[in-house]
C-alpha positions in Angstrom: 0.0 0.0 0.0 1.3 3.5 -1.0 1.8 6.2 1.7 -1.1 8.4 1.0 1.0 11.7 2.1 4.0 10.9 -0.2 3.9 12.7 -3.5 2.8 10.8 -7.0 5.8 9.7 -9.0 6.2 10.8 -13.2 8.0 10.1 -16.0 10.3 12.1 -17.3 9.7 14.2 -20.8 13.3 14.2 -21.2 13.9 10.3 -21.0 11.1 10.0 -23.2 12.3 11.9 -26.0 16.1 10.9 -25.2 14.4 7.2 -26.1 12.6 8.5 -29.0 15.6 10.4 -30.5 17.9 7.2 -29.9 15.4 4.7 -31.4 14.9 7.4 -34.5 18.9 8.1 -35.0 19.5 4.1 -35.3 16.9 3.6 -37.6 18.1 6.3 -39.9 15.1 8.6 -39.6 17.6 11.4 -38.2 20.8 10.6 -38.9 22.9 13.4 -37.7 20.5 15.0 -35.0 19.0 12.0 -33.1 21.8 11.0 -31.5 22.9 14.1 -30.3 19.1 15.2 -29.6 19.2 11.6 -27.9 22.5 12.3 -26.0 21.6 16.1 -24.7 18.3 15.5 -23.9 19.4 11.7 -21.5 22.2 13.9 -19.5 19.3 16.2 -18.8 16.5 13.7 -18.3 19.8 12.0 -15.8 20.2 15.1 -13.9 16.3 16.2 -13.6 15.6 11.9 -11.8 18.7 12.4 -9.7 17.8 15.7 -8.4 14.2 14.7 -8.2 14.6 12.2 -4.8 12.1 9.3 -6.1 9.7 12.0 -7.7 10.4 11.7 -11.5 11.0 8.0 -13.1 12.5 7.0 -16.3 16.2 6.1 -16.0 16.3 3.6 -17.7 15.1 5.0 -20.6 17.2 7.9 -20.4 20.5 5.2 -19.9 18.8 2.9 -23.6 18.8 6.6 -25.0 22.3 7.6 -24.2 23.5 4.5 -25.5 21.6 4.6 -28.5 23.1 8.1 -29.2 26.5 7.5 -28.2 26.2 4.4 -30.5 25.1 5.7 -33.6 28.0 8.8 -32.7 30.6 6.8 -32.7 29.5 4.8 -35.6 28.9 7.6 -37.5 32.1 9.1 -36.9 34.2 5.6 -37.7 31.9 5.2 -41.0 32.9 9.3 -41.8 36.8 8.6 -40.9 36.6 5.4 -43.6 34.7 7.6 -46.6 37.5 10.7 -46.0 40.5 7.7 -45.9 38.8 6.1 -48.9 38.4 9.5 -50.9 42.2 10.4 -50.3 42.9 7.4 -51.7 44.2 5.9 -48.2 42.8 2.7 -48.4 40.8 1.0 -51.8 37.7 -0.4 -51.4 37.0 -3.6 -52.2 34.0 -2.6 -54.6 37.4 -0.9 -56.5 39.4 -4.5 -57.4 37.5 -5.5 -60.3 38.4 -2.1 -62.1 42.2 -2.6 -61.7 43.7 -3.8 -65.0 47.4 -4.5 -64.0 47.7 -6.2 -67.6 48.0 -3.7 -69.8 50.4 -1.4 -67.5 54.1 -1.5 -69.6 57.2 0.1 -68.3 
């Protein structure tokens, strides 16, 4: 049974919408802002439970929305650093073999 003089417990906006930002960065809806929408808005949604003492809920979907964000950063990021490196001509992709003809090249 619930104390009837303690206060009624909510969810947090903010770990709501860092969930829905996270979900909507990783399935490519919003690349490039819904993970750092997702990342922002968890910290705050972090900060607003722990300052909250019992009153606001929803950590652990402000935690599945910082992960989602800081995954699809990092992702992002490594898939950006391989397109520059393959651009500069760093590393060949493998897409690129078949169009080598190392016949025909005479010294």
């Amino acid at each position: 049974m619930q104390n009837p003089y303690s206060s009624p417990t909510r969810t947090s906006v903010m770990a709501i919408i860092s969930l829905i930002t996270g979900i909507l960065g990783f399935v490519q809806v919003l690349p490039v802002i819904g993970p750092i929408a997702a990342i922002i808005t968890g910290h705050m949604a972090k900060s607003e439970i722990k300052k909250s003492n019992g009153t606001v809920t929803g950590g652990g979907m402000a935690t599945a929305g910082l992960i989602l964000g800081y995954l699809m950063l990092v992702l992002g990021l490594c898939l950006t650093c391989v397109l520059v490196a393959a651009i500069a001509g760093l590393i060949t992709l493998p897409f690129a073999i078949p169009f080598v003809d190392t016949g025909s090249f005479q010294f």
